[in-house]
C-alpha positions as CSV (number, residue, x, y, z in Angstrom):
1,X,5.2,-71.9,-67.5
2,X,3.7,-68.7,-66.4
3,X,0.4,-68.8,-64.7
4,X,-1.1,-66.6,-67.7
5,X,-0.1,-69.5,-70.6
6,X,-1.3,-71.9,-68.4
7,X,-4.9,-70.7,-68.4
8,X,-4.4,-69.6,-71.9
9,X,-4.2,-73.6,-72.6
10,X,-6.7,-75.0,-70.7
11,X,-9.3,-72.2,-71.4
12,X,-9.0,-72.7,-75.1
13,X,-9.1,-76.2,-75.2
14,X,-11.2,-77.1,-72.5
15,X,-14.2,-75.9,-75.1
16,X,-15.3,-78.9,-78.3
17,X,-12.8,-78.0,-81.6
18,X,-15.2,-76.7,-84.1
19,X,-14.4,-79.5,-87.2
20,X,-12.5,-78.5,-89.8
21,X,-13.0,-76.4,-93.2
22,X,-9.5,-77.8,-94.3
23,X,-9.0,-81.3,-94.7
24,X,-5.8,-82.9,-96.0
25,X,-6.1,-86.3,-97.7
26,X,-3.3,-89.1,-98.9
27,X,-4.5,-90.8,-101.5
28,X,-1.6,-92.7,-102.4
29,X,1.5,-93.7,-99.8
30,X,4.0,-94.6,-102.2
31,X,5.6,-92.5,-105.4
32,X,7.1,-93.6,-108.4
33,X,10.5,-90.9,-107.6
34,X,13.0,-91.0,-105.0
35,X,13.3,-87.1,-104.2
36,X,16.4,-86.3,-102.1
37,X,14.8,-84.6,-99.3
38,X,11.5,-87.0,-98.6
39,X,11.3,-88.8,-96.0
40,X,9.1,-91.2,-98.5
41,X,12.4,-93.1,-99.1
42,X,12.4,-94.4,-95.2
43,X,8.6,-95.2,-94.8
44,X,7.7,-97.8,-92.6
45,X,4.3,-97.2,-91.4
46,X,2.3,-100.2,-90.1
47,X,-0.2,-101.7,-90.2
48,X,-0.6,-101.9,-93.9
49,X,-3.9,-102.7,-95.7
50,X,-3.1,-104.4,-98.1
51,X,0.2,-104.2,-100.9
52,X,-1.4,-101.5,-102.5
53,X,-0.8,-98.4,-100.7
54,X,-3.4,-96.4,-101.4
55,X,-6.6,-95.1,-99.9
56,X,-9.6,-97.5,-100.4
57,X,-12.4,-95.3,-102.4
58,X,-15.5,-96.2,-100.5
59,X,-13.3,-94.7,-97.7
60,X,-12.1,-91.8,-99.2
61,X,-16.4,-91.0,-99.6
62,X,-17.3,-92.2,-96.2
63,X,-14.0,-89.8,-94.5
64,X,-15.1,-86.9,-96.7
65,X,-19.0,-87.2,-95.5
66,X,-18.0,-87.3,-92.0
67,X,-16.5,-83.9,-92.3
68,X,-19.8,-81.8,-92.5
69,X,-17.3,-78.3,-92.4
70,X,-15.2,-79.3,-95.2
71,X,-14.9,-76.0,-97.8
72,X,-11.4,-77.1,-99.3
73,X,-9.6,-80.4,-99.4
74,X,-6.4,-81.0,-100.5
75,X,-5.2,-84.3,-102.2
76,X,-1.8,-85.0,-101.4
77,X,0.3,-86.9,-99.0
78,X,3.8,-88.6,-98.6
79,X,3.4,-90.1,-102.7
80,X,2.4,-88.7,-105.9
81,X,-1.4,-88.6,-105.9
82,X,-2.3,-89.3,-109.4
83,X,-0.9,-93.3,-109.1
84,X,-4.0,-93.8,-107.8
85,X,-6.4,-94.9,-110.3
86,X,-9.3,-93.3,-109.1
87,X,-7.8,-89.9,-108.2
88,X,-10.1,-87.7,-110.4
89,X,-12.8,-89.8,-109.2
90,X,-12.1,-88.7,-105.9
91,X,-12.0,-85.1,-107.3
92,X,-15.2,-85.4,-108.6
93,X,-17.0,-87.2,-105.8
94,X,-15.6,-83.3,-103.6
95,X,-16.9,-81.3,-106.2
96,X,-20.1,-83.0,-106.3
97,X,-20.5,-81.8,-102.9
98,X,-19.6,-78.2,-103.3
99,X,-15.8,-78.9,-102.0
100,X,-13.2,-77.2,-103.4
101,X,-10.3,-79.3,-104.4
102,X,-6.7,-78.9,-104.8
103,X,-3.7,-81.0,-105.4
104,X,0.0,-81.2,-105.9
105,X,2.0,-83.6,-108.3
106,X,5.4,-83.9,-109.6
107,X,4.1,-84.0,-113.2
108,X,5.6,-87.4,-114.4
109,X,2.2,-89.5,-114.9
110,X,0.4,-86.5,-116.5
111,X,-0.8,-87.9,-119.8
112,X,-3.5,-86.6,-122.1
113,X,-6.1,-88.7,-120.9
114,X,-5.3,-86.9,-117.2
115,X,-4.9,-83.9,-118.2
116,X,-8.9,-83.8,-119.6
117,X,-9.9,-85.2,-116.4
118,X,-8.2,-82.5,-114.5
119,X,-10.3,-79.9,-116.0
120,X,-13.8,-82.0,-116.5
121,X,-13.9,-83.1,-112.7
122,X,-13.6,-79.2,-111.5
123,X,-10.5,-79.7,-109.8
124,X,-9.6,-76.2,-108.7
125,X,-5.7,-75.7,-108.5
126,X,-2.8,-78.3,-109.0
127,X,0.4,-77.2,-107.3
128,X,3.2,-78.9,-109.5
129,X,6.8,-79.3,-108.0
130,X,9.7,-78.2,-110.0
131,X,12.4,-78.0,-108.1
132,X,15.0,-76.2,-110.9
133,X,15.4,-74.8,-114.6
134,X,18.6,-76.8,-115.6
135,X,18.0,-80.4,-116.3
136,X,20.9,-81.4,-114.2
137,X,19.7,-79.5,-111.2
138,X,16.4,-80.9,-111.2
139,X,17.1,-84.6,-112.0
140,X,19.7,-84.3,-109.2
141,X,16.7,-83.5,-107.1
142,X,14.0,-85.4,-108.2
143,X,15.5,-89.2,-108.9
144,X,13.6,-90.9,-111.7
145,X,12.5,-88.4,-113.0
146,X,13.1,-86.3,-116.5
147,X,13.4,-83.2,-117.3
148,X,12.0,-82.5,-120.3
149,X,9.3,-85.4,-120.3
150,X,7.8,-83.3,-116.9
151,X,7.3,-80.1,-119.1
152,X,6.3,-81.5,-122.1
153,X,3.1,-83.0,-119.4
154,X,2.8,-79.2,-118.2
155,X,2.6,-77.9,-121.9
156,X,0.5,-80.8,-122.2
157,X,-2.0,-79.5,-119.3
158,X,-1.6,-75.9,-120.5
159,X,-2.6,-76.7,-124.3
160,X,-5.7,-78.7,-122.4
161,X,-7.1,-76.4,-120.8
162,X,-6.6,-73.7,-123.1
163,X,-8.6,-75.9,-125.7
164,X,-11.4,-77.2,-123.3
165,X,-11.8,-73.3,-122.9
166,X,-11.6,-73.5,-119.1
167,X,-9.7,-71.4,-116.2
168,X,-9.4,-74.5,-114.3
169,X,-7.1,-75.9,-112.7
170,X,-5.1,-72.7,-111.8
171,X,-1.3,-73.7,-111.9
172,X,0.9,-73.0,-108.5
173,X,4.9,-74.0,-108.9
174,X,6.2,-75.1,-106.0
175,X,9.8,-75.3,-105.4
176,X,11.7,-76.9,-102.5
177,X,14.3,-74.3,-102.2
178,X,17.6,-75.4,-101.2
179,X,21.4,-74.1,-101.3
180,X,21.4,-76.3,-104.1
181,X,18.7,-74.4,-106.5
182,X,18.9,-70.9,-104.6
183,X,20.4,-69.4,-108.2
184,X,17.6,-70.8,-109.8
185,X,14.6,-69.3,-108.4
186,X,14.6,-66.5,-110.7
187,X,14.3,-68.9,-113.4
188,X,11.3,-70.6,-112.1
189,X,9.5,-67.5,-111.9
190,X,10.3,-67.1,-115.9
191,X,9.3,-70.2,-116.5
192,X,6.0,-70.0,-113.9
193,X,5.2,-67.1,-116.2
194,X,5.4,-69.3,-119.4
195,X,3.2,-71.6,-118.5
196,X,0.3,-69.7,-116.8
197,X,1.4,-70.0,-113.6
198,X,-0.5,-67.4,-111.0
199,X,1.8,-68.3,-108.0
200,X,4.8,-69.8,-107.2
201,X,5.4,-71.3,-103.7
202,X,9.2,-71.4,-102.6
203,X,9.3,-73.8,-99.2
204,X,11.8,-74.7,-97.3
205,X,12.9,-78.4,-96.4
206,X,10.6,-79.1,-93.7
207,X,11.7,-80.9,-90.9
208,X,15.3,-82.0,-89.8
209,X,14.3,-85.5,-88.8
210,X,16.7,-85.0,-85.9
211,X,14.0,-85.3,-83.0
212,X,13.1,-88.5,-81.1
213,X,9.7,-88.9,-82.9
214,X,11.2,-90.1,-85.9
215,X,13.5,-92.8,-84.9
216,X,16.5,-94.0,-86.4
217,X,14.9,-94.7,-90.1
218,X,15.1,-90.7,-91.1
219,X,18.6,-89.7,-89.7
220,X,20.2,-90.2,-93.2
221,X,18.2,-87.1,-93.7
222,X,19.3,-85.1,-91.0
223,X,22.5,-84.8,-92.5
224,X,21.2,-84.0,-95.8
225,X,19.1,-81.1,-94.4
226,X,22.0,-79.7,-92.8
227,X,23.9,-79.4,-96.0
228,X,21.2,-78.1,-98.2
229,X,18.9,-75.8,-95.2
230,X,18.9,-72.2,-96.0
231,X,19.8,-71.8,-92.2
232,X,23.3,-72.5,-93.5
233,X,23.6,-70.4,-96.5
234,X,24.9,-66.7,-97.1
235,X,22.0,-64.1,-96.4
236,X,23.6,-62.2,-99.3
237,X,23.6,-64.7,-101.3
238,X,19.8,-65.8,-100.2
239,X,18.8,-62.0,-100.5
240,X,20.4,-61.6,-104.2
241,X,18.3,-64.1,-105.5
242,X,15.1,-63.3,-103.3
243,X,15.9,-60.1,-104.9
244,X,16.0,-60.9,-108.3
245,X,12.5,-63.2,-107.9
246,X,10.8,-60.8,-106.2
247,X,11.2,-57.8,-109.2
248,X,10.4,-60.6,-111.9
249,X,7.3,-61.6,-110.0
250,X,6.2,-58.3,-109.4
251,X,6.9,-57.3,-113.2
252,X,4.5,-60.4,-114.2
253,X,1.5,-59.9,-111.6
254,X,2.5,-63.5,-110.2
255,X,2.0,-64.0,-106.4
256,X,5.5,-65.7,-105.1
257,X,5.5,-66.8,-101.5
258,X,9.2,-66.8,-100.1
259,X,10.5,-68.2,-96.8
260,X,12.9,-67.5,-94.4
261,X,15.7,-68.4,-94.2
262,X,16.1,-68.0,-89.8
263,X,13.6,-68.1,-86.9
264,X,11.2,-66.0,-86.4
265,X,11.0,-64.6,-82.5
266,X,8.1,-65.8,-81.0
267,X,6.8,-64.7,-77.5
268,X,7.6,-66.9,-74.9
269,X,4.3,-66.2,-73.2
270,X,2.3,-67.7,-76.3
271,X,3.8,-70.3,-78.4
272,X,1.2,-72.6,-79.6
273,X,-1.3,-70.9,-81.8
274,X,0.8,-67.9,-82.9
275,X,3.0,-70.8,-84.6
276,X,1.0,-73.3,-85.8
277,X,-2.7,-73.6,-85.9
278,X,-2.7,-77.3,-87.4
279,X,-5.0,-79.0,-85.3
280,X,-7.2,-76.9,-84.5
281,X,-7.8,-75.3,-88.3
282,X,-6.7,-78.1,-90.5
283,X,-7.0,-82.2,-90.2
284,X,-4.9,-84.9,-92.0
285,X,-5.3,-88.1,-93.1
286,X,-3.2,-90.8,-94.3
287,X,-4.0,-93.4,-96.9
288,X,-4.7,-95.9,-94.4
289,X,-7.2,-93.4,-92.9
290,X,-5.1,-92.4,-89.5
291,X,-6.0,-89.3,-88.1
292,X,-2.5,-87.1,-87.8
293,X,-1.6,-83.8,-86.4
294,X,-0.5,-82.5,-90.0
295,X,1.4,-83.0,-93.1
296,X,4.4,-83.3,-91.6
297,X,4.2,-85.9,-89.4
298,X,4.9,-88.2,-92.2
299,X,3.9,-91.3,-91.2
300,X,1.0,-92.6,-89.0
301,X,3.4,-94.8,-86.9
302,X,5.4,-91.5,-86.1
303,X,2.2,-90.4,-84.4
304,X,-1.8,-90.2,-84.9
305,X,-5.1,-89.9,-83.4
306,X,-6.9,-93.3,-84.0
307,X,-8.4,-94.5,-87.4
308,X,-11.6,-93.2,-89.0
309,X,-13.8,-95.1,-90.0
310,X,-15.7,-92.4,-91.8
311,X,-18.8,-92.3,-89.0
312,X,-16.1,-91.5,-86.0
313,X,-14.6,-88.0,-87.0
314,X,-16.5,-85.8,-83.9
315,X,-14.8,-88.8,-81.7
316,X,-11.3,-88.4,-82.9
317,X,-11.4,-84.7,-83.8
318,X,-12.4,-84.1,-79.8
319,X,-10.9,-87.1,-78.5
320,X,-8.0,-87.1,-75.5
321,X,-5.6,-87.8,-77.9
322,X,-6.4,-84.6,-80.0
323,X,-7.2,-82.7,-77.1
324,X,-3.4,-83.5,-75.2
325,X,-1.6,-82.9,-78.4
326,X,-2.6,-79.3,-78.8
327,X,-3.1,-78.9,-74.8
328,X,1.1,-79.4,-75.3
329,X,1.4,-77.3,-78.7
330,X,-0.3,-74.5,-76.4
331,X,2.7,-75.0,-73.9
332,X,6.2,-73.7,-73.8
333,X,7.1,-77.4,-74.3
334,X,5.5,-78.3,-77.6
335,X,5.5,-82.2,-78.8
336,X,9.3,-83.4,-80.0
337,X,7.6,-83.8,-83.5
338,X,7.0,-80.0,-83.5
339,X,10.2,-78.4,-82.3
340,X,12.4,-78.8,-85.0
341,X,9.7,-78.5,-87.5
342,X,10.0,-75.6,-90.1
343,X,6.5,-74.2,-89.7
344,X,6.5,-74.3,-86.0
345,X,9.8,-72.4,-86.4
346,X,8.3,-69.7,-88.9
347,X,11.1,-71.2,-91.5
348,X,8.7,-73.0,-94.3
């Protein structure tokens, strides 16, 4: 390491992280599918309080008044966030306090009764995941899950809202794009269109679960990745349908966030920051109320900063722990949980 990254690193983090605006919360640890590419499938995170995986609500209040910078927080985490039966009371209890709040769901518990609540809480934007236009693709995908009963839920939140007269929530698709539903993309931008849509977010699978950090539970999915990673497709092929998305999106005023599909070059004198700014923009919490570098970390038992409490955020936000992790992330020899990650490779 060159004399000129080492100050770099301990000049910027000798100074207290200012606390967050961004705040990433799991309400619920466990989902009701089986996708093919989450790691949800091999969770094993200890300790557990209680059967219920889910985040306890006076908790959920305590965490959220202990972050005096929150502006946005996002609901979401490794499980679908509307199994918990007091989601939209969560949402409410944010937007009470001038929070905006954002979520993303797979669609599949969506009811009427939901569907209200999402617009009379003020929930702001609900990213749904559709992950294909043919039934076949998409049920491939997403295991449990049915087709047609997930857009019958969206036309069910799109006839809502247009009938409660409200803007709100603004629709995001996100798609995880694979070899597997590369021809489909243009589809889902057709079909983003039809339903209101403003954006839709195309992400790439996000870790290859191949580094020591996540043990031996998540190799089945190393394999998987490698299969279905854009890294291992045709750039024609990725480029005819990027193509074909990008003119349909521009012809219907929708924003539509691509990936790519290599690297990107990085200079070697400053890798932290100028690849990921995690932990010192953004903070993440599992249900159980662990502190954790970021989304995807996963699982608390993977790694994570100590447990809040919901009076102890300054402690943890500033503690060693925090303070080593992006000390390292500022180095040329990141943590083994970020190396093969897709953001901190410029691939998501």
């Amino acid at each position: 390491m060159s004399l000129v990254q080492d100050d770099y690193a301990t000049t910027e983090n000798a100074a207290r992280v200012p606390g967050p605006s961004y705040v990433q919360i799991e309400p619920v640890g466990q989902c009701n599918l089986r996708c093919t590419m989450c790691p949800i499938n091999y969770r094993d995170d200890v300790p557990l309080h209680g059967s219920q995986r889910m985040m306890d609500f006076d908790l959920f209040c305590q965490i959220v008044d202990d972050f005096t910078n929150l502006k946005t927080l996002h609901l979401q985490g490794l499980g679908e966030p509307l199994l918990h039966p007091r989601f939209f009371d969560m949402v409410a209890y944010a937007v009470n306090k001038g929070i905006r709040v954002t979520t993303n769901t797979n669609l599949t518990v969506l009811n009427q009764a939901r569907a209200e609540r999402a617009v009379t809480t003020g929930l702001d934007t609900l990213h749904f995941s559709i992950d294909g236009t043919q039934r076949e693709t998409y049920e491939a995908i997403r295991v449990n899950a049915h087709f047609d009963k997930v857009i019958a839920n969206l036309e069910t939140l799109v006839e809502t809202r247009k009938r409660m007269n409200s803007v709100t929530p603004h629709l995001h698709l996100v798609m995880v794009i694979m070899r597997q539903n590369l021809a489909e993309l243009p589809d889902l931008v057709r079909l983003a269109r039809k339903f209101g849509a403003v954006e839709v977010f195309a992400q790439q699978l996000s870790h290859d679960f191949g580094d020591p950090a996540y043990h031996k539970r998540f190799q089945p999915l190393n394999d998987y990745v490698k299969e279905q990673s854009l890294l291992y497709e045709d750039p024609q092929r990725i480029e005819k349908y990027f193509g074909e998305a990008r003119a349909l999106a521009k012809e219907y005023g929708i924003t539509l966030r691509l990936p790519r599909s290599r690297p990107r070059p990085h200079p070697v004198d400053r890798p932290g920051r100028e690849r990921c700014d995690w932990p010192w923009t953004g903070a993440y919490v599992s249900f159980q109320g662990y502190a954790m570098p970021c989304c995807i970390a996963s699982t608390p038992d993977t790694i994570n900063f100590g447990l809040f409490n919901g009076r102890n955020f300054g402690e943890i936000w500033n503690g060693e722990s925090y303070k080593s992790f992006r000390n390292q992330l500022s180095s040329s020899n990141p943590p083994e949980i970020c190396k093969s990650c897709s953001i901190y490779k410029g691939m998501f």
